[in-house]
Phi, psi and omega in degrees: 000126179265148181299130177260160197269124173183160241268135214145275193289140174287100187256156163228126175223158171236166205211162158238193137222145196228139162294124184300347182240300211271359194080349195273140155263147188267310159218178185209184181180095167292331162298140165312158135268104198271138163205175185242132201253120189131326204252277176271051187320110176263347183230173200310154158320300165313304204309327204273316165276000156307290164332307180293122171108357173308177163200160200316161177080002173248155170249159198186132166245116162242131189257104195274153125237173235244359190249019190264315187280311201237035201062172177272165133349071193279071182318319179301002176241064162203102161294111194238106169238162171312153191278344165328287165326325191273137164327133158307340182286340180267009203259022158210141204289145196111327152324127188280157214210063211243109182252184176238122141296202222260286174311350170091007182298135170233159201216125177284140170232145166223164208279138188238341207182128172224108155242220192290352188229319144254163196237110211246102172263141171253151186230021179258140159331098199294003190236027167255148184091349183231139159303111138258179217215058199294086185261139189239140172246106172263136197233073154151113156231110175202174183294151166296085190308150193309276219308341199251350150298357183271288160335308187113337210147194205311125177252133172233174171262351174181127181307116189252001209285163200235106159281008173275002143289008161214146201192137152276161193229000000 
């Protein structure tokens, strides 16, 4: 009898996420991802309860929208400055950003848009404002061992993840 995912359990799953009208992924993750269900929700609250009572070996697509999680859409957190201003190590798009306000609040912003004279950091959520598409592949259900609810997950010895193996598309 295989085991179902429910608070405990020790899961390994791989996941994509796809934009809901073009269709294009946005991102993916190939490696299992380990988590302990219950304990460490590592992906949105829906996804998760998508997940309970599933088993290894099922794929499950949840259709997220992204302004349910992360808010609308904030135009005042898109930022445009001389390219001058900017560091050289941030001069590319794709870049993570961690700036501070005035209160000491810090928020990642990322470089979106770059030419000869400027530079466009966004502080929005790259999944606000948008239907996505959360296809889950589950490869793995069993109880939890003490050490790894303690852990959070996978107790592993030494971090091996290849990163280029989480990867936007």
């Amino acid at each position: 009898m295989s085991e179902t995912i429910q608070d405990g359990k020790f899961v390994e799953l791989t996941y994509k996420v796809t934009d809901g009208k073009s269709g294009h992924v946005l991102t993916m993750v190939e490696f299992p991802l380990a988590y302990i269900h219950g304990h460490n929700e590592i992906l949105a609250p829906s996804v998760h309860m998508e997940l309970e009572g599933r088993s290894a070996g099922e794929v499950i697509e949840v259709p997220i929208d992204g302004n349910q999680i992360f808010g609308p859409r904030d135009e005042a957190l898109v930022f445009t400055d001389h390219i001058e201003n900017v560091p050289e190590e941030y001069r590319e798009v794709g870049t993570t950003i961690l700036m501070e306000n005035d209160q000491g609040q810090t928020r990642s912003f990322l470089v979106t848009r770059i030419d000869d004279e400027t530079l466009t950091v966004d502080g929005n959520n790259p999944l606000c404002g948008r239907e996505v598409i959360f296809t889950l592949a589950i490869q793995n259900v069993r109880d939890a061992t003490a050490e790894e609810v303690k852990a959070g997950g996978a107790i592993v010895a030494e971090a091996d993840i290849d990163p280029s193996l989480m990867r936007p598309v």
